[in-house]
C-alpha positions as semicolon CSV with decimal commas, in nm:
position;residue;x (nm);y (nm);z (nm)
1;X;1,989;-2,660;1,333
2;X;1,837;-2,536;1,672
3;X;2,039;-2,184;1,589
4;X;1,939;-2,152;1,296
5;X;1,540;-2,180;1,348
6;X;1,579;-1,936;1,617
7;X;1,789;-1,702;1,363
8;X;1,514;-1,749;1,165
9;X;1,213;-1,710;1,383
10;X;1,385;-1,377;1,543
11;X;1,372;-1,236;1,147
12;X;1,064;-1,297;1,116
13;X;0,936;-1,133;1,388
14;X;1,166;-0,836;1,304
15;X;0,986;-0,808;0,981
16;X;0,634;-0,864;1,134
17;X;0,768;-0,535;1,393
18;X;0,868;-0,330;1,078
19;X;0,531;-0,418;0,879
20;X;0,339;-0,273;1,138
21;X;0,484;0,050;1,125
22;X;0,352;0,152;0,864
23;X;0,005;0,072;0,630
24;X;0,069;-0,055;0,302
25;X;-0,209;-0,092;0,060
26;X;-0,280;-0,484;-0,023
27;X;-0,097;-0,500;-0,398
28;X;-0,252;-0,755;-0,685
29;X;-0,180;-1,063;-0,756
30;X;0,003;-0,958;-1,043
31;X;0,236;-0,703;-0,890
32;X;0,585;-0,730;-0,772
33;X;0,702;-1,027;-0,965
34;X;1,035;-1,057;-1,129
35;X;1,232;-1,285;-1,359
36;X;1,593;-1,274;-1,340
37;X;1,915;-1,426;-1,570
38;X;2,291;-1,449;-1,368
39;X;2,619;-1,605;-1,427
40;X;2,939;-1,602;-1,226
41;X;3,135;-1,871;-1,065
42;X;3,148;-2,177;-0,820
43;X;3,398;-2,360;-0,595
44;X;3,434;-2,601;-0,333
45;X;3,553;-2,489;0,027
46;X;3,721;-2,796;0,106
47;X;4,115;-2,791;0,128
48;X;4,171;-2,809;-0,253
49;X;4,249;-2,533;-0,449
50;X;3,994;-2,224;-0,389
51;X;4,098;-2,097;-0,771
52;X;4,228;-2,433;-0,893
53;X;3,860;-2,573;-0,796
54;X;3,657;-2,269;-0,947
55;X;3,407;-2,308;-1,237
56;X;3,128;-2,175;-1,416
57;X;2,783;-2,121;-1,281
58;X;2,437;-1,976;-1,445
59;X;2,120;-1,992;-1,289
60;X;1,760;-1,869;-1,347
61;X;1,505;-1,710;-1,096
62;X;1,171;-1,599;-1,031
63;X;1,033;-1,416;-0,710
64;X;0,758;-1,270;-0,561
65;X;0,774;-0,991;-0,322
66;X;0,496;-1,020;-0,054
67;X;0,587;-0,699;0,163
68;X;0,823;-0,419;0,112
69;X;1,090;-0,599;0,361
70;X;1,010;-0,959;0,266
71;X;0,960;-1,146;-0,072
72;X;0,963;-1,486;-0,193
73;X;1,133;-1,710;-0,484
74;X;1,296;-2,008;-0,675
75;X;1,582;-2,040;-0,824
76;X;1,795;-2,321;-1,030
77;X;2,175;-2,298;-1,035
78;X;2,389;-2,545;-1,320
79;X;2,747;-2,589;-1,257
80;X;2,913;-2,619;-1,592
81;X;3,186;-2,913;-1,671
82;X;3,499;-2,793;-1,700
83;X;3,862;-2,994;-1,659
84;X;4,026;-2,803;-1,382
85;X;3,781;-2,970;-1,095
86;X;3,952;-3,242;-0,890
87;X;3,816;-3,621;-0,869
88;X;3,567;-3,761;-1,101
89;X;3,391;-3,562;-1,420
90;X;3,087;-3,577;-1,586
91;X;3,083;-3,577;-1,969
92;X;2,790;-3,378;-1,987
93;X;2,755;-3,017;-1,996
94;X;2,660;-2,973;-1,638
95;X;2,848;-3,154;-1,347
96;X;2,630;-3,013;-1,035
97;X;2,295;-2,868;-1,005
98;X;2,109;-2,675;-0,732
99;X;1,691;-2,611;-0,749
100;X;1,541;-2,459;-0,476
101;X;1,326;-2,213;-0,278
102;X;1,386;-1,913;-0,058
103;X;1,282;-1,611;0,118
104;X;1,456;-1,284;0,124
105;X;1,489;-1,022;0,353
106;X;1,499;-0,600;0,237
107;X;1,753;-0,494;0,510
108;X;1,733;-0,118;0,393
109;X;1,342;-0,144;0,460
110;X;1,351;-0,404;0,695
111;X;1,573;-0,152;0,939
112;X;1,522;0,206;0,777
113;X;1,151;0,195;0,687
114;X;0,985;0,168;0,341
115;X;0,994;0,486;0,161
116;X;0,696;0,441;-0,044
117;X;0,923;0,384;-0,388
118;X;1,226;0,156;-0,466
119;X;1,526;0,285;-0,349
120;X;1,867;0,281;-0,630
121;X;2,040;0,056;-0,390
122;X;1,940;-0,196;-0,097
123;X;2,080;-0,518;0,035
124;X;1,893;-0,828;0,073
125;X;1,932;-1,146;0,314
126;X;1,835;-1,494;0,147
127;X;1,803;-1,821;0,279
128;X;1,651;-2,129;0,121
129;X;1,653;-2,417;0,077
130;X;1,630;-2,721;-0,235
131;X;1,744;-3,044;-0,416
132;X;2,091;-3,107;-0,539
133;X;2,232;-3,317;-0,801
134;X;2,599;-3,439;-0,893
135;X;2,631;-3,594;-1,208
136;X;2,918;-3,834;-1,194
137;X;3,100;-4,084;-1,458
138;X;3,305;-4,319;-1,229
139;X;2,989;-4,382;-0,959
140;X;2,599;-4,323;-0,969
141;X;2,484;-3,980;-0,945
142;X;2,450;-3,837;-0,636
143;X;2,158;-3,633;-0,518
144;X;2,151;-3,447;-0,195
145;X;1,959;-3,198;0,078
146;X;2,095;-2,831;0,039
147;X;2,066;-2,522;0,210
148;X;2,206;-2,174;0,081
149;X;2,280;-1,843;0,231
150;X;2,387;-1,539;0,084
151;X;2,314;-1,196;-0,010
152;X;2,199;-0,950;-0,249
153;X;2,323;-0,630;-0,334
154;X;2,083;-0,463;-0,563
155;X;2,125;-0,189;-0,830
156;X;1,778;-0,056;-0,875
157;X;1,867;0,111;-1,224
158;X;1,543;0,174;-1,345
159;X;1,166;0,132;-1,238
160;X;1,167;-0,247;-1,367
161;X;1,501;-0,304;-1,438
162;X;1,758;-0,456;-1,097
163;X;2,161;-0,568;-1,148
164;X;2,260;-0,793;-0,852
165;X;2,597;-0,872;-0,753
166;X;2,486;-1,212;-0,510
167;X;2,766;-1,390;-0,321
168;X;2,624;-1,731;-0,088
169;X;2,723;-2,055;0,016
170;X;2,588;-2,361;-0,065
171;X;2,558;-2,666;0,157
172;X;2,554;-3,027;0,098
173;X;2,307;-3,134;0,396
174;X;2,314;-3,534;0,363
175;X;2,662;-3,614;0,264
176;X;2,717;-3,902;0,017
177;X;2,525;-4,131;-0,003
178;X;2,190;-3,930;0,055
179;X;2,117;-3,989;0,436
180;X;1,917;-3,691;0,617
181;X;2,098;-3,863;1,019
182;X;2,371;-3,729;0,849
183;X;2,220;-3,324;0,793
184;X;2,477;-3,084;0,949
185;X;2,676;-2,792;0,803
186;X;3,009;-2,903;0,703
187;X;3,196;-2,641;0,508
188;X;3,413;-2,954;0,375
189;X;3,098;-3,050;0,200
190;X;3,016;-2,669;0,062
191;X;3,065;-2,462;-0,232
192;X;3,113;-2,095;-0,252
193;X;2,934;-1,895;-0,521
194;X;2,966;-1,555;-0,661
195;X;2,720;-1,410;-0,933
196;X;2,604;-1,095;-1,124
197;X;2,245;-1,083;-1,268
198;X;1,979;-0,854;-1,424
199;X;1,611;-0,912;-1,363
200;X;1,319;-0,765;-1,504
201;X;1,037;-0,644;-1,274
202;X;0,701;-0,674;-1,412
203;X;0,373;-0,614;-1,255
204;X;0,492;-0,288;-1,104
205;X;0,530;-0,168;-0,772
206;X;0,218;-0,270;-0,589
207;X;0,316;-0,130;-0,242
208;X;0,150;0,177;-0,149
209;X;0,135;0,369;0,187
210;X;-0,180;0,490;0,310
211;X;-0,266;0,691;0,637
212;X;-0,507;0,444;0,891
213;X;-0,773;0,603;1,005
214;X;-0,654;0,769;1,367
215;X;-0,967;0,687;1,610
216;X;-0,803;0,980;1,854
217;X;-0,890;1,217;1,596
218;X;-1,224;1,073;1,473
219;X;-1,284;1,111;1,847
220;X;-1,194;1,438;1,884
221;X;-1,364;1,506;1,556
222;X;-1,685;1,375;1,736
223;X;-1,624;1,645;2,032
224;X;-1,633;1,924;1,819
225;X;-1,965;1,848;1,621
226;X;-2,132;1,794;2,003
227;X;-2,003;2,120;2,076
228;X;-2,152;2,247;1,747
229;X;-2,454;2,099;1,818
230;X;-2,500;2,231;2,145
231;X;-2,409;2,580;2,022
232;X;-2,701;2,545;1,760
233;X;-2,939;2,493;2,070
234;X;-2,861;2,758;2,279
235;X;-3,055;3,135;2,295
236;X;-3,178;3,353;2,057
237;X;-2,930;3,561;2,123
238;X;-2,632;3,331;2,035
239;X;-2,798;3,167;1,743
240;X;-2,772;3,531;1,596
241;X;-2,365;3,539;1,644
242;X;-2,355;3,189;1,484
243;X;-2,584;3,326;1,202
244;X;-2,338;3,675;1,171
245;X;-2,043;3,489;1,218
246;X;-2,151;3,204;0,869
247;X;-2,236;3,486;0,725
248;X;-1,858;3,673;0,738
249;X;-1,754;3,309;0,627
250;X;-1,926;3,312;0,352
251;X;-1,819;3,629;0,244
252;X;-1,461;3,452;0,200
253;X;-1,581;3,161;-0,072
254;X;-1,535;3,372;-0,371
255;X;-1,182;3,382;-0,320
256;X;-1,175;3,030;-0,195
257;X;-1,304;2,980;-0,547
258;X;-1,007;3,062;-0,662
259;X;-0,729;2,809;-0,485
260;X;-0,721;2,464;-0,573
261;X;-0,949;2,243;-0,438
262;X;-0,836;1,870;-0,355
263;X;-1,078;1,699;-0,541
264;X;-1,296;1,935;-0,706
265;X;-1,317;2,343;-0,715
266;X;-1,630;2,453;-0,583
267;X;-1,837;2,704;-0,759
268;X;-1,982;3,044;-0,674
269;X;-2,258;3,049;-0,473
270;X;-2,512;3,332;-0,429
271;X;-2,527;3,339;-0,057
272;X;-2,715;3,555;0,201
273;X;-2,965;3,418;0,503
274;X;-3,268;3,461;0,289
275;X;-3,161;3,276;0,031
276;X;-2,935;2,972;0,136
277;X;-3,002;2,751;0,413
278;X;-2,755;2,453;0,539
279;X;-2,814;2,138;0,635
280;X;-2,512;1,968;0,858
281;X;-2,420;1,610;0,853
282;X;-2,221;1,398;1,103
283;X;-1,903;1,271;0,995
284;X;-1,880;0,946;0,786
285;X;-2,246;0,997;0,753
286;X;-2,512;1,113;0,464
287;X;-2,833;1,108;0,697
288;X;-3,048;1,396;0,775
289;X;-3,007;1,361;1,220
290;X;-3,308;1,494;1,359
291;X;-3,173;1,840;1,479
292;X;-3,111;1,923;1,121
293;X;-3,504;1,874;1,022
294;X;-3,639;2,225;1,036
295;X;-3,386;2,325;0,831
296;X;-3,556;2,093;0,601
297;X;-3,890;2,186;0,654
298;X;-3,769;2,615;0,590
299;X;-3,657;2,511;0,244
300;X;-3,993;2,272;0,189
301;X;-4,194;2,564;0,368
302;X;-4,030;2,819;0,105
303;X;-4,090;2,599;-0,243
304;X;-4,455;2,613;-0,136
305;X;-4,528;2,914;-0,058
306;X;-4,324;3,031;-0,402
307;X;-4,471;2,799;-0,645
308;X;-4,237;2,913;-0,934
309;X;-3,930;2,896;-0,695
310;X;-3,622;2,625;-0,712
311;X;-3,338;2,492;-0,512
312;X;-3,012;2,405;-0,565
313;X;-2,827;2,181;-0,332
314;X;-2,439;2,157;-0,305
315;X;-2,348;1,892;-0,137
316;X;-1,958;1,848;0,094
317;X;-1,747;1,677;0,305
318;X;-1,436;1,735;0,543
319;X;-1,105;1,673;0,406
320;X;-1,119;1,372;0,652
321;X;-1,071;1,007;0,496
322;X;-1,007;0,902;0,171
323;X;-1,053;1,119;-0,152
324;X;-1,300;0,863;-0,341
325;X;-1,488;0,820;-0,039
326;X;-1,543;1,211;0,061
327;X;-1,630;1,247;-0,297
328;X;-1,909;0,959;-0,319
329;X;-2,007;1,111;0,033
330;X;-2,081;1,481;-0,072
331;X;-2,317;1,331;-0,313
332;X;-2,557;1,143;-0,112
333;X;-2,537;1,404;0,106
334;X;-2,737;1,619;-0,163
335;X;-2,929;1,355;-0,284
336;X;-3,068;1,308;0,088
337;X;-3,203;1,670;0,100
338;X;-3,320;1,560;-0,218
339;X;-3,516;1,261;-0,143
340;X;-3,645;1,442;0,185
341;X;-3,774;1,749;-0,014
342;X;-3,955;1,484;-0,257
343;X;-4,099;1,203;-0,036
344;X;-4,191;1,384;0,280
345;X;-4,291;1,722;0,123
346;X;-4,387;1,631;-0,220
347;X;-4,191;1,881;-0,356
348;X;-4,120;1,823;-0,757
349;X;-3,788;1,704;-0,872
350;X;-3,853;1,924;-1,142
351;X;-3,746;2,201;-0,867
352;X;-3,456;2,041;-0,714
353;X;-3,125;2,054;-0,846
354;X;-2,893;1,823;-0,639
355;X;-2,485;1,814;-0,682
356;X;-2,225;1,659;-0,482
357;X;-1,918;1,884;-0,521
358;X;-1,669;1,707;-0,295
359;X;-1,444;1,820;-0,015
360;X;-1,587;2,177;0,134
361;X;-1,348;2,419;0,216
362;X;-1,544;2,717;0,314
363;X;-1,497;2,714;0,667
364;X;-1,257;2,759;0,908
365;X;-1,432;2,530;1,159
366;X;-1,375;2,175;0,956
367;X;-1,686;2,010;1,124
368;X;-1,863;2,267;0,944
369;X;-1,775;2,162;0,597
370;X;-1,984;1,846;0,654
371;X;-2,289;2,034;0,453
372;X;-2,522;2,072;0,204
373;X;-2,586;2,439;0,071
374;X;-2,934;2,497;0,013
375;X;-2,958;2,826;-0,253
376;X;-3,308;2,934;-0,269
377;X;-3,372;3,076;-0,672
378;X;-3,731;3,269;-0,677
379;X;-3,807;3,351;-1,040
């Protein structure tokens, strides 16, 4: 017994190793559960007759997968009563029964990594463990502890659709009568099994990988918009060469335009320095940081002194993080300039046309694409 907790104990941890490896997306309640029908055959491993011995066996399961590499289950096994077994019979259908628990291993995933989708063929481990009952004629039933190994070898035909071919062993714990001093693993006191099934898969595959955040990047991510920020404070001189050089970059969003964006394709923007002005955001982030403010007040400045005059805002984000979130994120980042123009300048919403348009790719410099496009309309 002392081996086999510290089999067990050096599995799990060689799941918990492979888990980490990767990030899976926490699946529903309601994902990954399957119900499966098999049938095959059952002897004893005692010195009688291994074929002599052999009989019937069909069995019902249901499981649970809880990772990629490890999933959960019960099953019930029934023995059926047939004249060719040795010693006392039962006159009812069944002679022996088997219900229990057990855990399963994915070696394919447990050792090669998850793929992200089922593969057409893995092997599974199993262990478990589960109440046993002999129904006898001559003497009183008997029921017993039992523990089963075995393993799985799985024909992933379809999405929701597996064919196992499961050999195991099956051990009578507490010998006869039930005493649990008596536990050990006897192979005189064990059966051999050998069964084929097909289970259905409902709930669908709820394991999906996702890319963790890397805080190396987002910290070298953070180096570049300091250096942006300090480039935006230096002379005259070199604000001009930062204003010449947007300038060439905007020249390339018309055929920008015309690729695929990842979330959303941006649309044409009228763009020279007297009529667009940006306003740059740090990352993660849809507040207006105080170096950005006269940026503000040019636009706010301009709607006042051209009283017929209008805005329209475009707001972005970096490719960085998820899609839903960048996309959420480009908005608010318009709706700031928005709410800045309104509340602190007074300027009409009547005026202001704000639109998030989701992951910028006008730049070359990615920090950069962490913007809202001001376009300055004079009618």
């Amino acid at each position: 017994m002392k081996k086999t907790i510290i089999s067990a104990a050096l599995v799990l941890g060689a799941v918990s190793a492979a888990s980490a490896q990767q990030a899976i997306a926490t699946p529903k309640f309601g994902d990954n559960w399957s119900l499966g029908i098999n049938g095959g055959v059952t002897t004893p491993m005692n010195h009688g007759a291994f074929f002599g011995d052999m009989r019937p066996v069909v069995g019902l399961k249901l499981d649970k997968k809880i990772t990629p590499v490890f999933k959960v289950g019960a099953e019930g096994n029934f023995a059926i009563n047939t004249s060719t077994v040795r010693g006392p019979h039962s006159y009812t259908a069944f002679d022996d029964s088997y219900v229990g628990a057990y855990g399963a291993v994915n070696l394919f995933n447990l050792f090669g990594g998850y793929p992200g989708e089922t593969r057409p063929f893995d092997i599974e481990a199993q262990a478990g463990a589960g109440w046993g009952h002999r129904f006898e004629t001559a003497t009183q039933d008997i029921n017993y502890f039992g523990t089963k190994v075995g393993l799985n070898f799985n024909f992933n035909i379809q999405d929701n659709v597996t064919i196992s071919v499961s050999p195991s062993i099956l051990w009578n714990m507490t010998g006869e009568p039930v005493d649990q001093s008596t536990a050990s693993y006897n192979k005189n006191r064990a059966n051999f099994n050998i069964t084929a099934g097909v289970a259905y898969n409902f709930g669908g595959n709820g394991f999906k990988v996702v890319e963790p955040y890397n805080q190396a990047q987002i910290d070298e991510l953070n180096g570049q918009l300091n250096e942006l920020r300090g480039a935006l404070k230096e002379s005259g001189a070199e604000n001009g060469a930062l204003h010449k050089k947007i300038k060439g970059l905007e020249s390339e969003i018309h055929k920008l335009q015309n690729q695929p964006a990842k979330v959303v394709n941006t649309v044409q923007i009228k763009n020279n320095l007297e009529s667009v002005r940006y306003v740059f955001f740090k990352i993660g982030s849809s507040a207006i940081g105080a170096d950005q403010q006269p940026n503000v007040e040019m636009i706010a400045a301009y709607l006042n002194n051209h009283p017929n005059s209008k805005v329209v805002i475009k707001g972005y984000a970096s490719k960085d993080g998820p899609e839903e979130v960048n996309i959420r994120l480009a908005n608010q980042r318009a709706q700031s300039v928005k709410d800045a123009l309104m509340k602190r300048y007074k300027i009409p919403a009547s005026r202001i046309v704000a639109e998030g348009e989701g992951i910028g790719n006008m730049f070359e410099e990615e920090s950069w694409n962490r913007v809202a496009i001001c376009v300055l309309e004079a009618k």
